[in-house]
KOLPAGU-720082 format. One line per 3 residues: their letters; for each residue z, y, x of C-alpha. Coordinates in steps of 0.001 Angstrom, whole numbers, padded with zeros to 6 digits, m for minus. Layout:
BEGIN
A) Z Y X ~ ...
# end
This chain:
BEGIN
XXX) 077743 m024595 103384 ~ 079383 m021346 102236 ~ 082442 m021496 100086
XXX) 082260 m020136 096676 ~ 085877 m018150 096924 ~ 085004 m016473 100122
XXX) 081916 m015147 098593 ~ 083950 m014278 095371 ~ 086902 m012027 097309
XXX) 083689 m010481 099971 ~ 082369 m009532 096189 ~ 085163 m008080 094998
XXX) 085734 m005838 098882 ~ 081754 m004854 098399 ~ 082636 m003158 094828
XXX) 086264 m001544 095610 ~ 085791 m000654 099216 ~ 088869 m001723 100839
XXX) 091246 m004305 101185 ~ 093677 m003080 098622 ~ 091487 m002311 095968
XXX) 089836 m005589 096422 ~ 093758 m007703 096569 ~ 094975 m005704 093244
XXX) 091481 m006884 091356 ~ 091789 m010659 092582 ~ 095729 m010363 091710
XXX) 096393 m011492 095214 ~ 097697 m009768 098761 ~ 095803 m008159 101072
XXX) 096203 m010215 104264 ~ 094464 m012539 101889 ~ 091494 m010880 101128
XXX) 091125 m009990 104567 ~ 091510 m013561 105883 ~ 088576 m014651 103187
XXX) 086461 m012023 104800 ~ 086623 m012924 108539 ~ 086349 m016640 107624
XXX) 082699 m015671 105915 ~ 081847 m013635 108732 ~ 082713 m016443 110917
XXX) 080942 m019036 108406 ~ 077368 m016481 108499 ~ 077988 m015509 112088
XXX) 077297 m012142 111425 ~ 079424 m008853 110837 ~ 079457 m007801 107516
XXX) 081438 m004968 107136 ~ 082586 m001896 109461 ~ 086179 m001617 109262
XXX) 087403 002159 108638 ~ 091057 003052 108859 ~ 090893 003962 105072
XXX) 087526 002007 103734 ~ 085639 m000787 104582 ~ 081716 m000198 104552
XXX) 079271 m002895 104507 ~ 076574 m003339 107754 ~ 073056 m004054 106664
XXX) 073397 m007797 106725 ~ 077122 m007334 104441 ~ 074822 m005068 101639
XXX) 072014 m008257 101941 ~ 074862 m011123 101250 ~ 076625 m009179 098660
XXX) 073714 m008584 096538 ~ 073016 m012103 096983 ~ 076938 m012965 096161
XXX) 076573 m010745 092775 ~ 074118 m011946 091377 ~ 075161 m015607 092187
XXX) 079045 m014236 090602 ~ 076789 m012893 087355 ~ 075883 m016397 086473
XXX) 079146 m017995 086945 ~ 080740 m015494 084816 ~ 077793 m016338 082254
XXX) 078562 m019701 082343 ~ 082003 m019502 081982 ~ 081292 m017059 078372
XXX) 079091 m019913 077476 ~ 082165 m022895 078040 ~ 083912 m020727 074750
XXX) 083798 m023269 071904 ~ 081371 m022007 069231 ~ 082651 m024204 066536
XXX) 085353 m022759 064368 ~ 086643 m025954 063980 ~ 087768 m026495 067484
XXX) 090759 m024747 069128 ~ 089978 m021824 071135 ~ 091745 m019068 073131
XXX) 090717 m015798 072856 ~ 091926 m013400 075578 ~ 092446 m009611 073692
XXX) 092852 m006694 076036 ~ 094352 m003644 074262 ~ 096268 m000569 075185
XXX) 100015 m001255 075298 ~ 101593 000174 072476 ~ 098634 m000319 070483
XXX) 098878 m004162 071194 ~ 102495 m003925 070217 ~ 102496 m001854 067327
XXX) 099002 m002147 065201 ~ 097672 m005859 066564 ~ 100626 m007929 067654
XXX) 102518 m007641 063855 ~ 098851 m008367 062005 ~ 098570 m011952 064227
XXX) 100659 m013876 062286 ~ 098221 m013355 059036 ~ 095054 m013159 060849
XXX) 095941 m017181 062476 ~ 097109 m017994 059029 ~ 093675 m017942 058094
XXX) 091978 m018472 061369 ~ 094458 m021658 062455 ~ 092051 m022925 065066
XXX) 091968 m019415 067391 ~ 094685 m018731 069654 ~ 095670 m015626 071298
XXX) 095778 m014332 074660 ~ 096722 m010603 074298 ~ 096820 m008374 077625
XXX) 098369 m005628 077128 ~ 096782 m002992 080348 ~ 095859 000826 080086
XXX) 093187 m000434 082702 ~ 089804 m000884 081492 ~ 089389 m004906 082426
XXX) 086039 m005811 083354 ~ 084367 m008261 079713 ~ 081431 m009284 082781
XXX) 083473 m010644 084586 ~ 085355 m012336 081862 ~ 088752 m010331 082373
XXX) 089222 m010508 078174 ~ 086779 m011566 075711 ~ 087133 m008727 073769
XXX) 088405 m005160 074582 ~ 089619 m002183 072327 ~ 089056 000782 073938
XXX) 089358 004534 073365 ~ 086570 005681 074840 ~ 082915 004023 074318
XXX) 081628 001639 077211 ~ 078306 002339 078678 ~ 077523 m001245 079897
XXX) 074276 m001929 077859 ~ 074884 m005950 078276 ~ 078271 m005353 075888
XXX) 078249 m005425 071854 ~ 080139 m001742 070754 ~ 081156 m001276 067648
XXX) 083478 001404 066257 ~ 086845 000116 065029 ~ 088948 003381 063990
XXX) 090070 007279 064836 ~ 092876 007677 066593 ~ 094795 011508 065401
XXX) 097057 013284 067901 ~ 099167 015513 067049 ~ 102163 017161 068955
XXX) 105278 015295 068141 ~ 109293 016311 068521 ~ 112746 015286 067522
XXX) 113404 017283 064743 ~ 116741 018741 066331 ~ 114310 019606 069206
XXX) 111726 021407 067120 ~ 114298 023185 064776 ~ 116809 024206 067473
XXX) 114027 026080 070043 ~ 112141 029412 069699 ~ 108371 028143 070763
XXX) 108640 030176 073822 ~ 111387 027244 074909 ~ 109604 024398 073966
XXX) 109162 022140 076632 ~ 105842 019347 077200 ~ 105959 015685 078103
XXX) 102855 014803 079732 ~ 101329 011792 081577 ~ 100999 011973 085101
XXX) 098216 012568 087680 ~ 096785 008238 086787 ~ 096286 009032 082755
XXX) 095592 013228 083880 ~ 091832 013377 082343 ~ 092419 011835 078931
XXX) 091289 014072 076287 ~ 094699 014856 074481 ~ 096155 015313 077985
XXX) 094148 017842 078378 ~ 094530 019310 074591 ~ 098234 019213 074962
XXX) 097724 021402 078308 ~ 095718 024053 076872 ~ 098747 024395 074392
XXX) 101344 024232 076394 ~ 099873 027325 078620 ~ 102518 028338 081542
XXX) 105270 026397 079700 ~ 107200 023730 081294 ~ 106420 020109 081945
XXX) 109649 018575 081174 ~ 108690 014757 081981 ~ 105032 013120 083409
XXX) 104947 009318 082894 ~ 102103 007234 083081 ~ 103298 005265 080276
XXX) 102763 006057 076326 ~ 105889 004293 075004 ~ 108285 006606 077498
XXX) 106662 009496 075781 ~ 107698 008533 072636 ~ 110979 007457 073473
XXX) 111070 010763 075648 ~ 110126 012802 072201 ~ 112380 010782 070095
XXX) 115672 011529 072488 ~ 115034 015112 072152 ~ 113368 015746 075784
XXX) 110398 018046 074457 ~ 107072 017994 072548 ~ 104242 015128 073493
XXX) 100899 014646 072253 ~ 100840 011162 070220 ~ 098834 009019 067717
XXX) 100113 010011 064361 ~ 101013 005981 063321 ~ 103255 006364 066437
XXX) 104727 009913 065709 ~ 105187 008520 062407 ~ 107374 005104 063777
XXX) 109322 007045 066172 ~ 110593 009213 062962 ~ 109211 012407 064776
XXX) 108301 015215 063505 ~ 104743 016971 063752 ~ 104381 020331 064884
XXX) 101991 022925 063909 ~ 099299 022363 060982 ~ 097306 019660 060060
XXX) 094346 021440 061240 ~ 095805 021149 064737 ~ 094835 017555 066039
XXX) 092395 016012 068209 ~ 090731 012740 067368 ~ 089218 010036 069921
XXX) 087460 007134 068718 ~ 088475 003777 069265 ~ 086026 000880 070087
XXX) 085997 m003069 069789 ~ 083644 m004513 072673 ~ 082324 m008008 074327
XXX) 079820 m009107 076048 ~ 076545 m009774 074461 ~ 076388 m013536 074918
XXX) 079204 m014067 072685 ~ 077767 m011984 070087 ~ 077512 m015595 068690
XXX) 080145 m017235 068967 ~ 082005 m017205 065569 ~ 085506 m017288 067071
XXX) 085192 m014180 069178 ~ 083271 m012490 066933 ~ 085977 m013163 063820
XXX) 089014 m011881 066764 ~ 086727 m008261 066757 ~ 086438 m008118 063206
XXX) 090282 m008208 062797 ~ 090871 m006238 065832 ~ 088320 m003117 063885
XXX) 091346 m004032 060556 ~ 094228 m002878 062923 ~ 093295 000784 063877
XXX) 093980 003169 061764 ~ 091212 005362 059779 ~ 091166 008886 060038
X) 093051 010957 057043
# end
């Protein structure tokens, strides 16, 4: 008989295409993953992938078991959605995946009220720039800043997010524009809309600090480093000071998500509807 995991990490190689892909999504190390494959290989007697010195590809009989393997990892995830207590009157966890700093600054301080009300729902907030996967039951419920495509999850739009560019004040008042420096995010966050907004103004000026991490920025912006594009609640709690008019912003909608077969269960359901309470409105 073939074993469930095996099938579960040759899943997971299929989709990411090689072994280190595959180890960061099942959170374990590559020797690992590698060890699962060969012992379904062995298990099937077949090959199922060619191994490339960059990128595993699958042989015919690999694309045949892994379609198989998907589908049969589809309905485990779908019965794990449906193992969520439906009753608000039973204890429940709730797994939340949020950007960072909006999961410390806008959600994390409104818990405290929300479970006040909702006593039976617990939290379990991930805080990942990453885009977790709600199919295969990663979170329960997502905010995102850019709207999912998956037609199996519920969307609904929770809030605006304004950026504006955002300096010390010393840092703003003691430079000509000419000097002002940028602090961007670096090549892993380089296609995000204000990224590229912030670019466009910054022209042949310097780059003064990339991070791949919003909260540097801000602290970056609040020692007096240079000018970063930021939300304006976070602009706003770093005490910095916006640059330019109000006309010159750029909004991105933020989204609240789950998978459809929740869409009635009352305790994931009531976790979205705060979520949407948390992000801010546009001005």
């Amino acid at each position: 008989m073939l074993d469930w995991d095996d099938l579960r990490f040759f899943v997971a190689l299929a989709d990411e295409g090689s072994l280190s892909a595959a180890a960061r999504r099942l959170k374990v190390d590559h020797a690992t993953v590698a060890r699962r494959i060969a012992a379904l290989e062995a298990r099937v007697n077949a090959r199922l992938v060619d191994r490339r010195p960059r990128r595993y590809l699958l042989t015919a009989e690999g694309t045949r078991i892994a379609d198989h393997a998907r589908r049969m990892e589809a309905e485990v995830f779908a019965l794990e959605r449906g193992t969520i207590p439906a009753d608000a009157a039973r204890m429940v966890e709730v797994s939340v995946s949020a950007p960072p700093m909006i999961a410390l600054t806008l959600v994390t301080p409104r818990i405290p009220a929300f479970q006040a009300e909702h006593p039976q729902i617990r939290f379990r907030l991930l805080a990942e720039a990453r885009h977790v996967s709600l199919v295969r039951r990663e979170a329960d419920v997502a905010l995102r800043l850019s709207r999912p495509t998956d037609p199996t999850l519920v969307i609904r739009k929770a809030g605006t997010m304004r950026y504006r560019l955002y300096a010390a004040r010393s840092y703003a008042e003691g430079r000509a524009p000419e000097d002002h420096g940028f602090i961007a995010f670096d090549e892993t966050l380089r296609d995000t809309p204000q990224q590229h907004w912030m670019k466009g103004i910054a022209g042949a000026r310097e780059i003064v600090l990339t991070t791949n991490d919003l909260g540097v920025q801000c602290a970056a912006a609040a020692a007096g480093l240079g000018i970063a594009a930021l939300p304006e609640f976070l602009g706003e709690l770093y005490g910095l000071c916006p640059l330019g008019d109000a006309a010159q912003h750029i909004d991105r909608d933020a989204f609240v998500t789950y998978h459809a077969d929740l869409r009635n269960n009352r305790a994931v359901t009531d976790v979205a509807g705060f979520l949407a309470t948390c992000l801010p409105r546009p001005r």
